[in-house]
ROTORVO-50323 format. One record per atom (N, C-alpha, C): residue in three letters; x, y, z. Coordinates in steps of 0.05 Angstrom, whole numbers, plus 32768, in hexadecimal, padded with zeros to 4 digits. Layout:
BEGIN
ALAXYZ ...
END
This chain:
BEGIN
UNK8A35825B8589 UNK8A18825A858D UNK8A0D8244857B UNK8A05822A858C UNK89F382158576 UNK89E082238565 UNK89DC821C854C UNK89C882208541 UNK89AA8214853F UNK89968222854A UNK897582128544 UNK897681F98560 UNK8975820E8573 UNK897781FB8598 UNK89628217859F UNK894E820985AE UNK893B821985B9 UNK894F822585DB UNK8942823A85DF UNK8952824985EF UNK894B82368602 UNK89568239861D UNK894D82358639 UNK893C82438641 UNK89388260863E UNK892782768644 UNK890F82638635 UNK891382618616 UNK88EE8261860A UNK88E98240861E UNK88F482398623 UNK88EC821D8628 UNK88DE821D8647 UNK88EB822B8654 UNK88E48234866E UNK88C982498669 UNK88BC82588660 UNK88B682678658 UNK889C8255864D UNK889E8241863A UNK888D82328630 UNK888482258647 UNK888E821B8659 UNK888582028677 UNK88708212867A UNK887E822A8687 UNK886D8240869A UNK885682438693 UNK884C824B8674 UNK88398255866E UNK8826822E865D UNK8834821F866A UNK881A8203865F UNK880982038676 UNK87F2820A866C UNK87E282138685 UNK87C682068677 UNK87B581FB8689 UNK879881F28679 UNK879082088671 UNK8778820A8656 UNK877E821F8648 UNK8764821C8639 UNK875582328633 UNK873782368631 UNK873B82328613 UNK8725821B8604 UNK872D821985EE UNK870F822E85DD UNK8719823485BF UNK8701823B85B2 UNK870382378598 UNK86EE822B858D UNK86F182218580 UNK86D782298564 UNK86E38224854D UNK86D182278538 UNK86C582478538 UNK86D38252853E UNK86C182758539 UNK86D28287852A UNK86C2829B852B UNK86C982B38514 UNK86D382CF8522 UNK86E582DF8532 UNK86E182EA8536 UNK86E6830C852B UNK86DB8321852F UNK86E5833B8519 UNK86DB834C852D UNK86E38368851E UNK86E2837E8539 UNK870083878547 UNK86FF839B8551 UNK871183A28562 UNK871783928584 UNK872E83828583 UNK8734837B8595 UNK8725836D85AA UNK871E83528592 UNK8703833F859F UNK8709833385B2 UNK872A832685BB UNK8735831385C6 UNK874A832C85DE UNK8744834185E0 UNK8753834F85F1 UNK875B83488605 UNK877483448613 UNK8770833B8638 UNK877083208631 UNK8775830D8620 UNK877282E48625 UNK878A82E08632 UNK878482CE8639 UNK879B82C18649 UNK8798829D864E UNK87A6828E864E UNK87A682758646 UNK87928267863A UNK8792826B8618 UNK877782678602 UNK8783825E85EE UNK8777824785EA UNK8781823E85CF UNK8762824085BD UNK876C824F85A0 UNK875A82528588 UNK876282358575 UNK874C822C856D UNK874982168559 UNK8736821D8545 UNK874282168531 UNK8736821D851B UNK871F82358516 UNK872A824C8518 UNK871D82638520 UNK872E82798511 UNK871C8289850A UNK8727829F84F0 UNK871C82C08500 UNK873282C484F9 UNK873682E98502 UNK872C82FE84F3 UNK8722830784E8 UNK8714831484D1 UNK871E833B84CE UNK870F834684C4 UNK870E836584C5 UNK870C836F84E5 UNK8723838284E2 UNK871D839584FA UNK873E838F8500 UNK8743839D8526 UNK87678399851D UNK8763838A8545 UNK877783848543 UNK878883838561 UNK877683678572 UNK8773835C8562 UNK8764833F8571 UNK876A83318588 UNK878B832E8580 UNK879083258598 UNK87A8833385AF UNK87A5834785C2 UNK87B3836085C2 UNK87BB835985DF UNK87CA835C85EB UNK87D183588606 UNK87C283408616 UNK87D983308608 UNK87CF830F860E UNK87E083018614 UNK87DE82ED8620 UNK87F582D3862C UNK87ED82BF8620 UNK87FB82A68627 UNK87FA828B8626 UNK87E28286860C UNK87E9829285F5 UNK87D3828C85D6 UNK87E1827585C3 UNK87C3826385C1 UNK87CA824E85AB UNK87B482518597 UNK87C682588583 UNK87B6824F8566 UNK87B9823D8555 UNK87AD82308550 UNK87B28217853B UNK879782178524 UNK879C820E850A UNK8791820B84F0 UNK8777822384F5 UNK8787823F84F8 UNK8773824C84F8 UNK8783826584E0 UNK876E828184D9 UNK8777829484C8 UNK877382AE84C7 UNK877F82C284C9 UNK877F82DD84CE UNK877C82E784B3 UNK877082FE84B9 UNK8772830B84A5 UNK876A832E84B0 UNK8760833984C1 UNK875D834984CD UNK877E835584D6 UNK8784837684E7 UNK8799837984E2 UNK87A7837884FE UNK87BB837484FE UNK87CA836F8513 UNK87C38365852A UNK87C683508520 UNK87B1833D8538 UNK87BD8322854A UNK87D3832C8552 UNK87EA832C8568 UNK87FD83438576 UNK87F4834C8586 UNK88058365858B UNK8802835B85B1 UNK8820836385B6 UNK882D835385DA UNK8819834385DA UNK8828832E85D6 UNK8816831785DA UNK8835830685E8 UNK883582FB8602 UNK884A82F28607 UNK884382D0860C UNK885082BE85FA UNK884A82A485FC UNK8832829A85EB UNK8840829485D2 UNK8831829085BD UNK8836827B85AA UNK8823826A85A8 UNK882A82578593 UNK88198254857D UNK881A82518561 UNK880B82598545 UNK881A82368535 UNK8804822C852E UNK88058217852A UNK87F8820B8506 UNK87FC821184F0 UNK87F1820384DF UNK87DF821584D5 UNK87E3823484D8 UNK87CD824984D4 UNK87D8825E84BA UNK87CA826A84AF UNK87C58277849B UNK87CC829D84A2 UNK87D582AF849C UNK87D782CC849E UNK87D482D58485 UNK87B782DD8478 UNK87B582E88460 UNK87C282FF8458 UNK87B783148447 UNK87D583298440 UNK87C28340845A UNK87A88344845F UNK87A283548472 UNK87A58354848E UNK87BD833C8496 UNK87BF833884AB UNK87E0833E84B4 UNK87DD836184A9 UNK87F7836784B0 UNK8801837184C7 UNK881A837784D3 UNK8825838284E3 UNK8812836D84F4 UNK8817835284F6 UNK881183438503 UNK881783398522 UNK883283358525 UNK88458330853B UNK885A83498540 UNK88478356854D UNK8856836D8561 UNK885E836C857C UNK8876836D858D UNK8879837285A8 UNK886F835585B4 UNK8871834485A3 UNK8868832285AC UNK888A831485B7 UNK8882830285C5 UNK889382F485D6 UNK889582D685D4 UNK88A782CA85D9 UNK88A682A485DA UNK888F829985D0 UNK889682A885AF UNK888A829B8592 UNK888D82878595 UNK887C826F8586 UNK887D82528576 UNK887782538565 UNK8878824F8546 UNK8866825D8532 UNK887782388524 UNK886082288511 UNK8866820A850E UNK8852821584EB UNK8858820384D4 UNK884E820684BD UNK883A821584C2 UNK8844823284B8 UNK882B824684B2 UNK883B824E84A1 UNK8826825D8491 UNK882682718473 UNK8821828B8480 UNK882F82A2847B UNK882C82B68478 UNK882C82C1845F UNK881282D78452 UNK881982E98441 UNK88178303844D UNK881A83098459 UNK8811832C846A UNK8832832D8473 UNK88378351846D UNK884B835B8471 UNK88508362848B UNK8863836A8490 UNK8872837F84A5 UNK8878836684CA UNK886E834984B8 UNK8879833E84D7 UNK8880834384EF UNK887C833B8508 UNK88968338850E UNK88A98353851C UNK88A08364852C UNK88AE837B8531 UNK88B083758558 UNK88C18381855D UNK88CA83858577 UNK88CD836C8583 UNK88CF83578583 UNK88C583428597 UNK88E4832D858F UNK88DA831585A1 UNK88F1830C85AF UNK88EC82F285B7 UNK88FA82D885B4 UNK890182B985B2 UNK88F182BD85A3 UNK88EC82B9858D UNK88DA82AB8572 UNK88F0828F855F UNK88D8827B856C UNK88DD82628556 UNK88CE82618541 UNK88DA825D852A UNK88C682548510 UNK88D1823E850B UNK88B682278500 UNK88C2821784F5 UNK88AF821084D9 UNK88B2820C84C0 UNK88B0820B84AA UNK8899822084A9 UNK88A1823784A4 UNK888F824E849B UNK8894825C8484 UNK888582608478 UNK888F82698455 UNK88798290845E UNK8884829A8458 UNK887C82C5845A UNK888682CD8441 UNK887582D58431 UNK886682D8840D UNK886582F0840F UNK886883008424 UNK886B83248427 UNK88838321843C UNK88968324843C UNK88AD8329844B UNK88B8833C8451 UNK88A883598450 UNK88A783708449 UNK88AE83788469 UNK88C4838B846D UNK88CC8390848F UNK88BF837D84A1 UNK88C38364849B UNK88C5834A84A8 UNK88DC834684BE UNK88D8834484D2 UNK88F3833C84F0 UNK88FB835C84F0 UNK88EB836784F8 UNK88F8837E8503 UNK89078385851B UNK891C838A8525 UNK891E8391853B UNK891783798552 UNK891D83608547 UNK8915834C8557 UNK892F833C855F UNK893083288576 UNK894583238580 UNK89408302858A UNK895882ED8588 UNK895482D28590 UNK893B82C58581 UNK893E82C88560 UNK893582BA854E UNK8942829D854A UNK8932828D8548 UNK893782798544 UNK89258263852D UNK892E82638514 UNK891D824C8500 UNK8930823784F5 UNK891B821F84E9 UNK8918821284DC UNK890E821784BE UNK8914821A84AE UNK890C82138489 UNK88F382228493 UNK88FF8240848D UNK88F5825B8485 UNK88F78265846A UNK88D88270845A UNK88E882788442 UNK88DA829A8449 UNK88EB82A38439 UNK88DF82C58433 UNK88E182C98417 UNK88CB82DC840F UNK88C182DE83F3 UNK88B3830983FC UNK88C7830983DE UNK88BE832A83D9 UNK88C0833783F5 UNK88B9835383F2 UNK88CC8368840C UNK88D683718400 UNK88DF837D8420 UNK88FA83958422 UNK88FB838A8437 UNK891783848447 UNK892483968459 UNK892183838473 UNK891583648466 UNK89178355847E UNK892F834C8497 UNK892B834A84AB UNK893F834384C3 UNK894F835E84BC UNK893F837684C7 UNK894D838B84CB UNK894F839184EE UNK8974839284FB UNK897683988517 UNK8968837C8527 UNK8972836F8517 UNK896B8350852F UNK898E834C853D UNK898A833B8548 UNK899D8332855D UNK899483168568 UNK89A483058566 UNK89AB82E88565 UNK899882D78559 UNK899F82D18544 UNK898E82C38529 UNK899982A58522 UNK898A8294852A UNK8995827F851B UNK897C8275850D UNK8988826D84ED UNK897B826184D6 UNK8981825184CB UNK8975823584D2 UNK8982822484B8 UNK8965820F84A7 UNK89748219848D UNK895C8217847D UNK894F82338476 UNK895C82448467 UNK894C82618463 UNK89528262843E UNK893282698432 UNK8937826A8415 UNK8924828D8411 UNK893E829A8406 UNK892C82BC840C UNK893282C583F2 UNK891C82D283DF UNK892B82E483C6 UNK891A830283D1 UNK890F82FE83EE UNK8911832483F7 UNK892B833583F8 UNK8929834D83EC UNK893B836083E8 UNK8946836B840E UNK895D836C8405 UNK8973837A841A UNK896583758437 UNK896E8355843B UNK89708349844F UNK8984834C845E UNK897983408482 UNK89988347848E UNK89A2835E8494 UNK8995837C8499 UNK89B0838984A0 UNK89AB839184B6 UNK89C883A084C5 UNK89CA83AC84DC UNK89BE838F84EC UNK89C7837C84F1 UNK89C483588500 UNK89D5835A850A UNK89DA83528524 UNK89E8834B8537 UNK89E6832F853F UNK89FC831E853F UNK89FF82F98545 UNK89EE82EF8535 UNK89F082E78517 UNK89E082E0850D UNK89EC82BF84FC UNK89E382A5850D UNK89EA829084F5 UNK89D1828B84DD UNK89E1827C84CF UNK89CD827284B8 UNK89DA825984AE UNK89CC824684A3 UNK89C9822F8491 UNK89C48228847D UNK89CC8214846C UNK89B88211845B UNK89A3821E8453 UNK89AE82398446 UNK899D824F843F UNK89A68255841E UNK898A82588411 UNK8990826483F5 UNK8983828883F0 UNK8999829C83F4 UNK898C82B383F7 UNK899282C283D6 UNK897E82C783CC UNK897A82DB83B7 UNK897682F383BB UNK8987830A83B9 UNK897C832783C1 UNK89A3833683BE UNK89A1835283BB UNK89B5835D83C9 UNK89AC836C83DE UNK89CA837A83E7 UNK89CD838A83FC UNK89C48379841B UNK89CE835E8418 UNK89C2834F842F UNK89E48351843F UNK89DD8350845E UNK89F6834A846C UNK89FA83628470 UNK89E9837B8468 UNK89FE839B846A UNK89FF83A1848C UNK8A1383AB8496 UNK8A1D83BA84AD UNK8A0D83A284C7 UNK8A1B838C84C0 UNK8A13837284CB UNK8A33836A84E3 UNK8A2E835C84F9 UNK8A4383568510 UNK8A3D83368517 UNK8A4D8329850E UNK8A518309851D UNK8A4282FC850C UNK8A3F82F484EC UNK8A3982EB84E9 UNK8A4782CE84DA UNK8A3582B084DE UNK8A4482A084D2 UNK8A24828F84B8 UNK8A38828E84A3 UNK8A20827E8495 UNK8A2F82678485 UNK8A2482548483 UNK8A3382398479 UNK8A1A822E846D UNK8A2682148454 UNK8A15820B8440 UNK8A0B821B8430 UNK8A108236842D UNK89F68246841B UNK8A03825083FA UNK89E6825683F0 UNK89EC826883DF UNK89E5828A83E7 UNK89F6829783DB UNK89F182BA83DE UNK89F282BE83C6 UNK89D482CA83BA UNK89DC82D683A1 UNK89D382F683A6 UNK89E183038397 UNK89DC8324839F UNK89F2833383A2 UNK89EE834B838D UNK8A0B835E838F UNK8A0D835F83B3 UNK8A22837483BB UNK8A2A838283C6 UNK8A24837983F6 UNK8A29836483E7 UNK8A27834D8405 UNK8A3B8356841C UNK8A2A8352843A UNK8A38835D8444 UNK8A5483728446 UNK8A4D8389843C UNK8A5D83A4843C UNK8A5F83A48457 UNK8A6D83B58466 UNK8A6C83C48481 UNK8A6E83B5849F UNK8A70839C8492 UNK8A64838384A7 UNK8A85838284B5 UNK8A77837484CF UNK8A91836C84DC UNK8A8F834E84E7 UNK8AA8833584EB UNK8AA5832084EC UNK8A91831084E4 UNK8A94831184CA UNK8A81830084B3 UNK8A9782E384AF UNK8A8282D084AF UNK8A9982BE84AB UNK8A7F82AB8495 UNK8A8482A08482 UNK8A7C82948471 UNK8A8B82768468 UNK8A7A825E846B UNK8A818245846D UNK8A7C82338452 UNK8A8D82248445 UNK8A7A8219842E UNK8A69822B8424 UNK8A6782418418 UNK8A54824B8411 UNK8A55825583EF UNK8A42825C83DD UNK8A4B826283C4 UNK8A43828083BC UNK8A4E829383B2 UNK8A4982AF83AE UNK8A4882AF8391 UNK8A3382C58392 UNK8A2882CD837D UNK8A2B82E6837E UNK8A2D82FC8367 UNK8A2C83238363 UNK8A46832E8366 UNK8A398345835B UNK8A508359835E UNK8A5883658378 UNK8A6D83738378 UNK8A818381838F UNK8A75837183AB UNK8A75835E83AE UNK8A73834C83C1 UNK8A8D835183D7 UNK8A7B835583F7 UNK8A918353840D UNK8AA3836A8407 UNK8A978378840A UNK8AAF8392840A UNK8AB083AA8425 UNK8AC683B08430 UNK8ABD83C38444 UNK8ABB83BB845E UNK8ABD83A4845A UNK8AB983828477 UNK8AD3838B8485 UNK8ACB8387849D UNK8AE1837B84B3 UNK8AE1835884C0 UNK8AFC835084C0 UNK8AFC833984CF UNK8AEA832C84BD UNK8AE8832B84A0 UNK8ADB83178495 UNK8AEA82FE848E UNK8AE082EA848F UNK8AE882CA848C UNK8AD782BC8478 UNK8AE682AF8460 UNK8ADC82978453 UNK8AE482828452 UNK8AD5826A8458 UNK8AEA824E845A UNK8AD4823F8443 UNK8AEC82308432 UNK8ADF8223841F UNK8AC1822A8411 UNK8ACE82438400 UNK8AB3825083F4 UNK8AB6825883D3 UNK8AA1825A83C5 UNK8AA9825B83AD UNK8A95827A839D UNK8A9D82788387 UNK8A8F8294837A UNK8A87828D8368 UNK8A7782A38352 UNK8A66829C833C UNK8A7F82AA8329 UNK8A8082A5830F UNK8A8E82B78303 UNK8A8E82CD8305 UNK8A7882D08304 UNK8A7382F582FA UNK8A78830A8315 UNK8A7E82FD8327 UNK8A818311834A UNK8A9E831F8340 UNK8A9D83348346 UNK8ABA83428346 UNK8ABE8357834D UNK8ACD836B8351 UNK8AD78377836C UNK8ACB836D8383 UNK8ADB835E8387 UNK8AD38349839F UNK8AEA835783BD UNK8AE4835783D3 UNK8AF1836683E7 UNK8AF3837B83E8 UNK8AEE838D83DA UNK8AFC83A383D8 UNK8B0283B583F7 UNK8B0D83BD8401 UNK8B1683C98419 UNK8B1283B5842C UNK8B0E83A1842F UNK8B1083908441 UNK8B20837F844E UNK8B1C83728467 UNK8B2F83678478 UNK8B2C834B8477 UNK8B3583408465 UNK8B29831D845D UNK8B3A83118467 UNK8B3382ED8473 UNK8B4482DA846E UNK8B3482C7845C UNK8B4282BE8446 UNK8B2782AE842F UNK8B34829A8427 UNK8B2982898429 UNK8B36826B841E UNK8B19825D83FD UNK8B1E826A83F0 UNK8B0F826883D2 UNK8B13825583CF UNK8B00824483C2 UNK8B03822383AD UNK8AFF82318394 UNK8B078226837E UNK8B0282318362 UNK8B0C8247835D UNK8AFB824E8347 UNK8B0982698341 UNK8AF882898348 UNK8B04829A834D UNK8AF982B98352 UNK8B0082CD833B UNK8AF882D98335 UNK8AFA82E68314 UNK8B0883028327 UNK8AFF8315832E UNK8B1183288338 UNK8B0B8337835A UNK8B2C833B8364 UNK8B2983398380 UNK8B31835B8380 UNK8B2683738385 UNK8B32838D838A UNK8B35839783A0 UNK8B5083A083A0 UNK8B5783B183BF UNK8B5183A383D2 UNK8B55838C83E3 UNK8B4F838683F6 UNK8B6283988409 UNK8B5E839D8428 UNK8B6883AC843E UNK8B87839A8444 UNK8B7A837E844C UNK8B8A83718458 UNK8B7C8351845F UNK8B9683438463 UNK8B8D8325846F UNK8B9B83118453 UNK8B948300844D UNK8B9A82F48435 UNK8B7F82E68424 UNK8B8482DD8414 UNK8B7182D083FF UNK8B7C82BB83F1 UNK8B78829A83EC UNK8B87829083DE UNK8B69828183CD UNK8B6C827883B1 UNK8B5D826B839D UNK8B6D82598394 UNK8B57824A8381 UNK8B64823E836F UNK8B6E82468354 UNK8B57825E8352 UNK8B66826F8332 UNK8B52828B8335 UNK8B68829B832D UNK8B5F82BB8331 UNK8B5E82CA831C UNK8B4B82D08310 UNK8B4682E682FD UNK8B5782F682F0 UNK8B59830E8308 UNK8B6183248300 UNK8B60832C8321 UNK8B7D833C832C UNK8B7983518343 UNK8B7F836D833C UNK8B6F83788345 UNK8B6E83948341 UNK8B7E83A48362 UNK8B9B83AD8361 UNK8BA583B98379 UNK8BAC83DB836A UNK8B9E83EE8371 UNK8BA183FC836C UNK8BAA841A8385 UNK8BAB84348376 UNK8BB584528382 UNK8B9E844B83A1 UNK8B818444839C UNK8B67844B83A8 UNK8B6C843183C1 UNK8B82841C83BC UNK8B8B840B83DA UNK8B8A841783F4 UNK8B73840F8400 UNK8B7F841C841C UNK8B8F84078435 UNK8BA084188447 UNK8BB4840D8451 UNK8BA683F88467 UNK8BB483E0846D UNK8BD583E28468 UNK8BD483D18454 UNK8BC083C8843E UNK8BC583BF841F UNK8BDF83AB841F UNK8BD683958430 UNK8BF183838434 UNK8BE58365842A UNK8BC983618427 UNK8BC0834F8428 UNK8BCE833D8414 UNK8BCF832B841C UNK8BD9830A840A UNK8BCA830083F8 UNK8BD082FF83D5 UNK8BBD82F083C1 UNK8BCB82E483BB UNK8BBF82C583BD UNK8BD282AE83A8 UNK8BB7829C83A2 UNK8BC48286838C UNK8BBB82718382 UNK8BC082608389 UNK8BBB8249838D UNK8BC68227839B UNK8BD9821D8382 
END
């Protein structure tokens, strides 16, 4: 799966809905569900205020250099583009049950993003509350994404590609299905948990206890950081990757094939597969090995 290629669907999807389109411009609007029922409307420079559900069972919506602050003020909205706009912290639970997102330099500070919905492009968006951010969402697609503070973002997504992601939100990533990444610098643990198909290259990972539980993790060029890192994995793969000193019980019950640069301070119990470095710590093979405990450790 290329990484950061707009679908055929959003693109088809985008044609359909370029439709001449009622513009409005310069206003304020607040209250319960001022914009209910729009359908091909583009907002310009126009701010969302107190009250909730502004824009609620809507199609073909353009917003550009405009600002919310009122609460959830996208909900099924199918065919949407957000352009150069603002989401204060009261403009939460924003993007619910929304569809063939465009979302281009905006700031988010309002939590809980982002739930149910499906093709979303981002491209340079920075979210300052990343708090159950990508919930349950599917055929994400960004550009030089950052996430800041949370819990629990890109929880139960399915097919993710990121390149360019800088996150120090806590326990990112889990339960993901097809997930690439890039050129990503992630700060946090417990990211990657009970995760399937994932590939990430160029990055840093810093954070104990990285992908546990996961199956076909494959990691590229990449540099690790924490403790008991990768343990519990199936079908995990490293090609040309390196560690911080201090990571150790590294594998433990797992099914690795790892090709390390440098050195790894300590590798415990791996299941099986091999591991080769350039210099090894200390291995820990102990009574607590589980079978078939055949795996291959050497040095170059």
């Amino acid at each position: 799966m290329p990484i950061i290629k707009k679908s055929s669907t959003f693109a088809a999807e985008s044609k359909k809905l370029n439709m001449t389109k009622e513009i409005i411009k310069d206003q304020h609007f607040e209250g319960e569900r001022p914009l209910f029922e729009s359908h091909h409307l583009r907002l310009e420079h126009v701010t969302i205020g107190d009250g909730e559900s502004a824009v609620k069972e809507c199609s073909d919506i353009e917003a550009e250099d405009c600002r919310f602050w009122g609460k959830y003020p996208f909900w099924h909205v199918h065919g949407l583009k957000i352009n150069r706009c603002q989401f204060d912290a009261g403009a939460r639970s924003a993007l619910w049950y929304t569809d063939h997102l465009e979302m281009k330099d905006t700031r988010i500070d309002a939590p809980k993003m982002f739930r149910e919905g499906h093709d979303l492009f981002l491209e340079n968006v920075v979210i300052n509350d990343a708090d159950e951010t990508f919930w349950r969402c599917n055929n994400i697609k960004a550009w030089n994404l950052e996430l800041h503070d949370g819990t629990y973002p890109f929880m139960f997504c399915d097919n993710v590609s990121i390149n360019g992601l800088k996150s120090d939100s806590k326990y990112v990533f889990q339960y993901c299905k097809n997930v690439e990444i890039q050129n990503a610098h992630i700060v946090t643990k417990d990211s990657f948990w009970e995760c399937e198909n994932v590939t990430i290259v160029n990055s840093i990972l810093d954070g104990e206890y990285l992908a546990w539980h996961s199956k076909h993790v494959r990691l590229i060029n990449c540099h690790l950081a924490g403790e008991q890192l990768l343990c519990y994995a199936h079908h995990l793969e490293l090609e040309n990757c390196t560690f911080d000193k201090a990571c150790d019980r590294v594998f433990e019950y797992s099914e690795v094939d790892a090709d390390i640069r440098g050195h790894i301070e300590n590798i415990k119990n791996p299941t099986s597969g091999y591991i080769i470095a350039d210099s090894i710590g200390s291995i820990t093979i102990d009574e607590n090995v589980r079978q078939p405990a055949d795996c291959k450790i050497e040095t170059r």
